[in-house]
C-alpha positions as CSV (number, residue, x, y, z in Angstrom):
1,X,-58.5,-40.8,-31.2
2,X,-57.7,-42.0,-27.7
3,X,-55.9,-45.1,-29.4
4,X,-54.1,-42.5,-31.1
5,X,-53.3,-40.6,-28.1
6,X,-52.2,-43.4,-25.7
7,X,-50.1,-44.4,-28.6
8,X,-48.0,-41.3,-28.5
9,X,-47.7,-40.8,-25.2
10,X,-46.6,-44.4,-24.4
11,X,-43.9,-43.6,-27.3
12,X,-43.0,-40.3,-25.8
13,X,-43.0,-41.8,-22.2
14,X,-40.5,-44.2,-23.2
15,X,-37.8,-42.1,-24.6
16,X,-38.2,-39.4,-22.2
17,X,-37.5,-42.5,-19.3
18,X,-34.6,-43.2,-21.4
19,X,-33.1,-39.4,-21.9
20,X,-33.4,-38.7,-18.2
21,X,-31.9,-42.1,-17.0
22,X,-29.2,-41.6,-19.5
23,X,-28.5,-37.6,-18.5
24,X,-28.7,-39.0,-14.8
25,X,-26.6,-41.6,-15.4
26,X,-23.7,-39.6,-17.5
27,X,-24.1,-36.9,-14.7
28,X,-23.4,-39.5,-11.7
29,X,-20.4,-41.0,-13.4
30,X,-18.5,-37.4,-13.8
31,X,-19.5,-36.5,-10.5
32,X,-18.1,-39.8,-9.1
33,X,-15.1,-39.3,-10.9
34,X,-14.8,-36.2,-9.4
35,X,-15.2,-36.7,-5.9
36,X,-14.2,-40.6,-5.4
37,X,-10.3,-39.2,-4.3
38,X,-11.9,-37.1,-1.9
39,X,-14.6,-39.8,-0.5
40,X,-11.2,-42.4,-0.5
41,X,-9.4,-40.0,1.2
42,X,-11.5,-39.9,4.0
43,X,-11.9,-43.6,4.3
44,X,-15.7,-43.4,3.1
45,X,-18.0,-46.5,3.5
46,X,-19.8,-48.2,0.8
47,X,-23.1,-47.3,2.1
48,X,-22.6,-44.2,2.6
49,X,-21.4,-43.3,-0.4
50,X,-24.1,-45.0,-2.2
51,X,-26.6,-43.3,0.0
52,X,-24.7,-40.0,-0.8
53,X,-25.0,-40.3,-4.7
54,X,-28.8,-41.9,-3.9
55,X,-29.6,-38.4,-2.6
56,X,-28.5,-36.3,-5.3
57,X,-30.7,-37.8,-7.9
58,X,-33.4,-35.9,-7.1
59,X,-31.9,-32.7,-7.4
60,X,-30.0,-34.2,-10.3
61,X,-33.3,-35.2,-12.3
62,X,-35.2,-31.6,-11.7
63,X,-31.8,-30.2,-13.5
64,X,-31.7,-32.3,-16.5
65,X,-35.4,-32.8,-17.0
66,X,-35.6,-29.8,-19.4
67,X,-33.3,-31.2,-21.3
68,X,-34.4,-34.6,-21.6
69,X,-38.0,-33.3,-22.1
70,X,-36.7,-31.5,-25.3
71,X,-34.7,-34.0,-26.4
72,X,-37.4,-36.8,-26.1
73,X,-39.6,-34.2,-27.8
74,X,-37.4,-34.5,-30.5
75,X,-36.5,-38.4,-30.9
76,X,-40.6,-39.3,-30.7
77,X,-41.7,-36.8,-33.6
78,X,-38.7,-37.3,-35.4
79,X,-38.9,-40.9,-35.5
80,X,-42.9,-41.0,-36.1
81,X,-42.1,-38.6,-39.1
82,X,-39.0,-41.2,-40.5
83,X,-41.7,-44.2,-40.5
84,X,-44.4,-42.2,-42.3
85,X,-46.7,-41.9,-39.3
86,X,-47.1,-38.9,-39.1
87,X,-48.1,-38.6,-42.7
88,X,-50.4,-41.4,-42.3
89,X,-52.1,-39.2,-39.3
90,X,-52.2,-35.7,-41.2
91,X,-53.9,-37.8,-44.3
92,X,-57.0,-39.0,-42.0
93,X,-57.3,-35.5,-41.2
94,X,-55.6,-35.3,-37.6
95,X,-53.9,-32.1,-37.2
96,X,-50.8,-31.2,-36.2
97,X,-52.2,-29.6,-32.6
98,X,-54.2,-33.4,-32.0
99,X,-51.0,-35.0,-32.9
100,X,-48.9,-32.9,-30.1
101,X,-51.3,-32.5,-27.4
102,X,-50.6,-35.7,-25.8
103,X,-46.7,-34.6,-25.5
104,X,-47.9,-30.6,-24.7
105,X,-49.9,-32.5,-22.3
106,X,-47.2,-34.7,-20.5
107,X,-44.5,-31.7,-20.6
108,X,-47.0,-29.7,-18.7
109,X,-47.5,-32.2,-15.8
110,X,-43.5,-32.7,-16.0
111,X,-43.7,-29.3,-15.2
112,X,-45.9,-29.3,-12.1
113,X,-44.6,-32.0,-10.9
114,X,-40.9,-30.6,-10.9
115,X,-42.3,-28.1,-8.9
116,X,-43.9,-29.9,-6.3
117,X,-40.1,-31.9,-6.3
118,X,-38.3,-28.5,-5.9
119,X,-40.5,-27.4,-2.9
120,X,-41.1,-31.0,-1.0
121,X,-38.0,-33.7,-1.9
122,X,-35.2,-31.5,-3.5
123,X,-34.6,-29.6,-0.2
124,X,-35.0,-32.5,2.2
125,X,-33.0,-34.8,0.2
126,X,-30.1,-32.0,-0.1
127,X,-29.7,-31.8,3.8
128,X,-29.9,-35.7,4.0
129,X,-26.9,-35.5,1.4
130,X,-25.2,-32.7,3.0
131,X,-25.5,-34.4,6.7
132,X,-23.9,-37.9,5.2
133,X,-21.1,-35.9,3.2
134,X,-20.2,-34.2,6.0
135,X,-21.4,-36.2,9.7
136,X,-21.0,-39.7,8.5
137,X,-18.3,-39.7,5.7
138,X,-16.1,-36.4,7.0
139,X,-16.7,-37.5,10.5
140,X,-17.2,-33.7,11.1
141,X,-19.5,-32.9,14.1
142,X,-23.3,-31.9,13.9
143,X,-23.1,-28.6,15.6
144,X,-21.2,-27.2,12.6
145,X,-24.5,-27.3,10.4
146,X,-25.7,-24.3,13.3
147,X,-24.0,-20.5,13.6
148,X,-23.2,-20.8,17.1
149,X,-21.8,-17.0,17.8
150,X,-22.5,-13.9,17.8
151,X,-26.1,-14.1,16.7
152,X,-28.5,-11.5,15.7
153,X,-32.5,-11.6,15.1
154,X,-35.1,-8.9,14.5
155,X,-38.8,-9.1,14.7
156,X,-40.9,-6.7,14.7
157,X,-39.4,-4.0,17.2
158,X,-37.8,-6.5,19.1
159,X,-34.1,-7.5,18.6
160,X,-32.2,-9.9,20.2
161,X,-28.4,-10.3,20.4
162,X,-26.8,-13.6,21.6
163,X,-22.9,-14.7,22.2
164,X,-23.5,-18.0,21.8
165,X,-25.6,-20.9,20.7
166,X,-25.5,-24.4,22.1
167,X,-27.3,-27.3,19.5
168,X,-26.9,-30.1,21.8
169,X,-28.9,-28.3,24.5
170,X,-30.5,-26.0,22.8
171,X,-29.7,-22.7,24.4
172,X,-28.6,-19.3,23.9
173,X,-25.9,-18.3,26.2
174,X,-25.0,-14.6,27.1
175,X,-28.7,-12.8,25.4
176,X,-29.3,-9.0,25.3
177,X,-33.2,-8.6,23.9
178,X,-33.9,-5.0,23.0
179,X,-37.7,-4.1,23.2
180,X,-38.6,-0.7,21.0
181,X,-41.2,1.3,21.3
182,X,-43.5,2.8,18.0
183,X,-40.5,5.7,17.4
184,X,-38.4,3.0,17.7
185,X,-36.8,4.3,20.8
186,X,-35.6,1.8,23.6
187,X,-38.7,0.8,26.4
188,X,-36.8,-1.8,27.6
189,X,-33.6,-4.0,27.9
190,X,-33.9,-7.6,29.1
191,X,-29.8,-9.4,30.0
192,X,-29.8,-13.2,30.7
193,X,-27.1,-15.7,31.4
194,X,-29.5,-18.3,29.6
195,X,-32.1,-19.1,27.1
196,X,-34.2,-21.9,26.9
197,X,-35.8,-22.6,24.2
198,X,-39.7,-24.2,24.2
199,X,-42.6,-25.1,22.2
200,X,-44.1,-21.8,21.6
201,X,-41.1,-19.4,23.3
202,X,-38.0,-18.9,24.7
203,X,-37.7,-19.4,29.1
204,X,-34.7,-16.9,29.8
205,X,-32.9,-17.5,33.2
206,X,-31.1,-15.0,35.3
207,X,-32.8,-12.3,33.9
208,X,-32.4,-8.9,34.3
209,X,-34.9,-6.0,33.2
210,X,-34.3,-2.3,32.3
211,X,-37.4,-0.4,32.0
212,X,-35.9,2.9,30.5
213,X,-38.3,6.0,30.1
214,X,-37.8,10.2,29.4
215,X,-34.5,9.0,28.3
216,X,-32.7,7.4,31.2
217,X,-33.0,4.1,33.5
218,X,-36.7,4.0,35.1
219,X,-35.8,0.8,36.5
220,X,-34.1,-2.5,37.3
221,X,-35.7,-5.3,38.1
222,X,-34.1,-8.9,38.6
223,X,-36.0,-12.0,38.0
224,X,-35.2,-15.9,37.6
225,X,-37.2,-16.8,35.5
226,X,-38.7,-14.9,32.7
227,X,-40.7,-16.8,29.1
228,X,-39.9,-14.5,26.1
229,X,-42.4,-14.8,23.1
230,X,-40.0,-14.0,20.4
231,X,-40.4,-16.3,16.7
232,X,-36.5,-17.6,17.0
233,X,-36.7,-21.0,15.6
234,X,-34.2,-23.7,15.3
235,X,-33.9,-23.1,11.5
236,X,-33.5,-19.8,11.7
237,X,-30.2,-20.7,13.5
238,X,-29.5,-22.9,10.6
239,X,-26.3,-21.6,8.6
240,X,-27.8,-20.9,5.2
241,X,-25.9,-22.1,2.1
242,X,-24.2,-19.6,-0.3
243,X,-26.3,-21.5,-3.2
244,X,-29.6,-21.6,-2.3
245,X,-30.9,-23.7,-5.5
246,X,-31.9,-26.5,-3.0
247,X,-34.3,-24.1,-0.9
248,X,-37.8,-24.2,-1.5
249,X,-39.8,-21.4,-2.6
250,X,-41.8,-20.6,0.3
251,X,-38.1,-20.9,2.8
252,X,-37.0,-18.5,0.3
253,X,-40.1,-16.3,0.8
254,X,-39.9,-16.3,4.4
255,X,-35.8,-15.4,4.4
256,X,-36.8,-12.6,2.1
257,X,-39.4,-11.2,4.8
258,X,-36.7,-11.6,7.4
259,X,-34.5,-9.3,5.2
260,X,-36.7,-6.7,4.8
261,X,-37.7,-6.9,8.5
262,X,-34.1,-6.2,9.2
263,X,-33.5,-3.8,6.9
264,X,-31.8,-5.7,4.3
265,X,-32.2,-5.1,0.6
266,X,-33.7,-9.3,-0.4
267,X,-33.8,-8.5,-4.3
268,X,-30.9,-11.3,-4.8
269,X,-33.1,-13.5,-2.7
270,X,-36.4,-12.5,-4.8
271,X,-35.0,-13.3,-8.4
272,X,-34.0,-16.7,-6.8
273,X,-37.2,-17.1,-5.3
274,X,-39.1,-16.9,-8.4
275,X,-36.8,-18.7,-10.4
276,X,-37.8,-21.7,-8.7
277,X,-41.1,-21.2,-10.3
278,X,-40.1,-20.6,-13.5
279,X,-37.6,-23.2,-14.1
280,X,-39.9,-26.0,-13.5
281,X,-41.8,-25.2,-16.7
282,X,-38.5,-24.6,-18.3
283,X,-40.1,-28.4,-20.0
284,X,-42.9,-27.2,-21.2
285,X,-41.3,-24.2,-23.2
286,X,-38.4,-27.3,-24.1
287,X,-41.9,-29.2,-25.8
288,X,-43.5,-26.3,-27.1
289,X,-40.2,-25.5,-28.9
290,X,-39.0,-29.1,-29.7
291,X,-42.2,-29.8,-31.8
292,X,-41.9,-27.2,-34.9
293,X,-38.4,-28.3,-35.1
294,X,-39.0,-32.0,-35.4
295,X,-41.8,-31.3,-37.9
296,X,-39.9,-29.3,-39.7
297,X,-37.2,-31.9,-40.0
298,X,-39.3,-34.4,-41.1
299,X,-38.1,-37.7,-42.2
300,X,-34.9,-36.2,-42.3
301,X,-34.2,-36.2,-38.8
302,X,-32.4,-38.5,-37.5
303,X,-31.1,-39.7,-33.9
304,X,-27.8,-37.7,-33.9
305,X,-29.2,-34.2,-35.0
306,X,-31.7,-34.6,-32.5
307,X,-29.3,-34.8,-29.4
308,X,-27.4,-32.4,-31.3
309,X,-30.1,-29.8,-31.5
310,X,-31.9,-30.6,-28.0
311,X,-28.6,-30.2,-26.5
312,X,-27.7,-26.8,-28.5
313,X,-31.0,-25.3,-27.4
314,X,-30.9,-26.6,-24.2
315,X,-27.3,-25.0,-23.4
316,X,-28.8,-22.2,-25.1
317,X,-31.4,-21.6,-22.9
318,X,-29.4,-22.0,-19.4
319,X,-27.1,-19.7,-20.8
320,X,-29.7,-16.8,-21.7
321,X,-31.7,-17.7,-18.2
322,X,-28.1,-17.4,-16.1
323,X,-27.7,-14.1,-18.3
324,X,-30.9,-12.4,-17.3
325,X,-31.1,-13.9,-13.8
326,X,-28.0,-12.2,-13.0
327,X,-29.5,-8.8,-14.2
328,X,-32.3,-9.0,-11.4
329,X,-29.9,-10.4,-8.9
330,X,-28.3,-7.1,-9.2
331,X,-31.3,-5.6,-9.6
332,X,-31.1,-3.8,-13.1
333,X,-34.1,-5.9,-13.7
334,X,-36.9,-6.5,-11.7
335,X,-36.9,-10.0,-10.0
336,X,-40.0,-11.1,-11.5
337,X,-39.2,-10.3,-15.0
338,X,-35.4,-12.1,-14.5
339,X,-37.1,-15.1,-13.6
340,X,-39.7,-15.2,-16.4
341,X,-37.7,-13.7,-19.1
342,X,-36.3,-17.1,-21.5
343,X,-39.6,-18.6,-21.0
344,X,-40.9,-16.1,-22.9
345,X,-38.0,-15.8,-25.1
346,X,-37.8,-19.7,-26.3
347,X,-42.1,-19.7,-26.3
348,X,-42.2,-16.7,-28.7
349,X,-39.7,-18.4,-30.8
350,X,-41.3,-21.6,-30.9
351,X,-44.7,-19.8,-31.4
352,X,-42.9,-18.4,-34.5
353,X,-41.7,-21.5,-35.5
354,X,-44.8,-23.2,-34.8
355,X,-46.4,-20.4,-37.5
356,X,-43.7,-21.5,-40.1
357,X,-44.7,-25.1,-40.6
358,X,-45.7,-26.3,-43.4
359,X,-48.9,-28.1,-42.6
């Protein structure tokens, strides 16, 4: 049975190398095509746009490994049922369920390991790809990738209101840092010229203090120096992209906290955020579902109506998941649901499918 079971999955291993290379290759090619006037245009290096086009793969393969799960799904069983093997296995008394796990089995670590890709190398290699498009093949400068005016954070019952942020030397110029008290009332105003910003906090310099109690000034103070501890990161001074499908889940968490914090509704941000959970076992649902199908072609099934049907039910499913993710985006659906909604879809209809088999 092991023989058995490293035969299949070697076989399945092999076309599914082949599906995503091919879907990764097709998808480069249109994208080059797309953006080589542009990258002429702006008198692009080689290198740099080989190294741009290296760092999308990534994110390219997480996008089309549903897909090419499915469709690989499809090609294995359908071309063990053409030669009989399949028959030959169900005839020494192997089920169907033996016969699968091995691909069940190889979808599911797919799935875990899209994950892990989504939260550790997708992101990382999206702002690698974003700093070449736009530092070394726009020749735009650095500082743009930072909002540099009129910047606003909230935490906790502190808020703090800047005119302008400096990347090169990392400092806030022109800070007003409101400090509230439990009725969320005004104890104090801090104004400085200059922020610093440190390890753990932010060194303000020219500082001046306005202790404010029964509803007027209690008093002024003036100080040179004064260490803030306030959580303003560097990221957080990050401008965030309009499409965050490169962000990982636990960036998304945390801009979700800092919504509510501020009073802002995140549900948009939620749906997203689990999403990127879901999605990654988008290929074990594309297994599950692939399997009754190529059984129940049989030896029937050949190479063309396999990519035709892997690609008909993969379209099918990003349509339905875009559908319903838009619902808890706007919040007629809760986010969780949004987000987990065609899984269950497609894995009820496979486990109907499944049911239907003639074994």
């Amino acid at each position: 049975m092991r023989l058995l079971s490293n035969y299949i999955a070697a076989s399945y291993l092999r076309v599914l190398g082949l599906c995503i290379s091919a879907f990764v290759v097709i998808y480069l090619i249109i994208d080059f095509l797309e953006k080589i006037r542009r990258l002429t245009t702006a008198h692009a290096e080689i290198k740099y746009i080989f190294l741009f086009f290296l760092c999308k793969v990534p994110g390219i393969i997480t996008q089309v490994i549903p897909l090419a799960v499915l469709m690989a799904t499809l090609l294995t069983l359908g071309g063990l049922s053409r030669t009989s093997e399949i028959n030959a296995m169900r005839s020494c008394g192997i089920s169907l369920t033996r016969i699968t796990l091995p691909i069940i089995t190889i979808a599911f670590f797919t799935s875990l390991l899209t994950l892990f890709s989504n939260e550790v190398v997708t992101p990382s290699s999206y702002a690698q790809m974003q700093y070449i498009q736009q530092v070394l093949i726009e020749k735009k400068n650095p500082n743009t990738f930072f909002r540099q005016q009129n910047i606003w954070f909230r935490e906790e019952n502190s808020i703090l209101q800047a005119k302008l942020f400096d990347p090169g030397t990392r400092t806030l110029k022109g800070i007003t840092l409101w400090q509230m008290g439990n009725s969320m009332q005004p104890v104090r105003r801090i104004d400085a010229a200059l922020g610093l910003f440190g390890e753990k906090n932010w060194l303000l310099k020219d500082v001046v203090v306005r202790t404010f109690a029964n509803g007027g000034v209690a008093r002024t103070e003036k100080i040179k120096e004064l260490p803030v501890p306030i959580g303003l990161k560097m990221d957080d001074l990050k401008v965030l992209e309009k499409s965050t499908d490169n962000i990982g889940i636990l960036a998304l968490k945390s801009y979700c906290e800092k919504l509510r914090q501020g009073g802002y509704d995140p549900t948009r941000y939620l749906a997203q955020m689990h999403s990127r959970i879901s999605l990654p076992f988008a290929s074990l649902i594309m297994a599950f579902l692939g399997i009754p199908f190529a059984l129940r072609g049989g030896r029937s099934s050949g190479i063309a109506l396999g990519i035709a049907l892997s690609l008909a039910i993969g379209f099918g499913y990003f349509i339905i998941n875009s559908m319903v993710l838009s619902l808890g985006q706007a919040g007629v659906l809760s986010p969780l649901i949004s987000a987990w909604a065609a899984n269950f879809i497609f894995a009820a209809f496979g486990v109907w499918l499944a049911m239907t088999v003639n074994r």
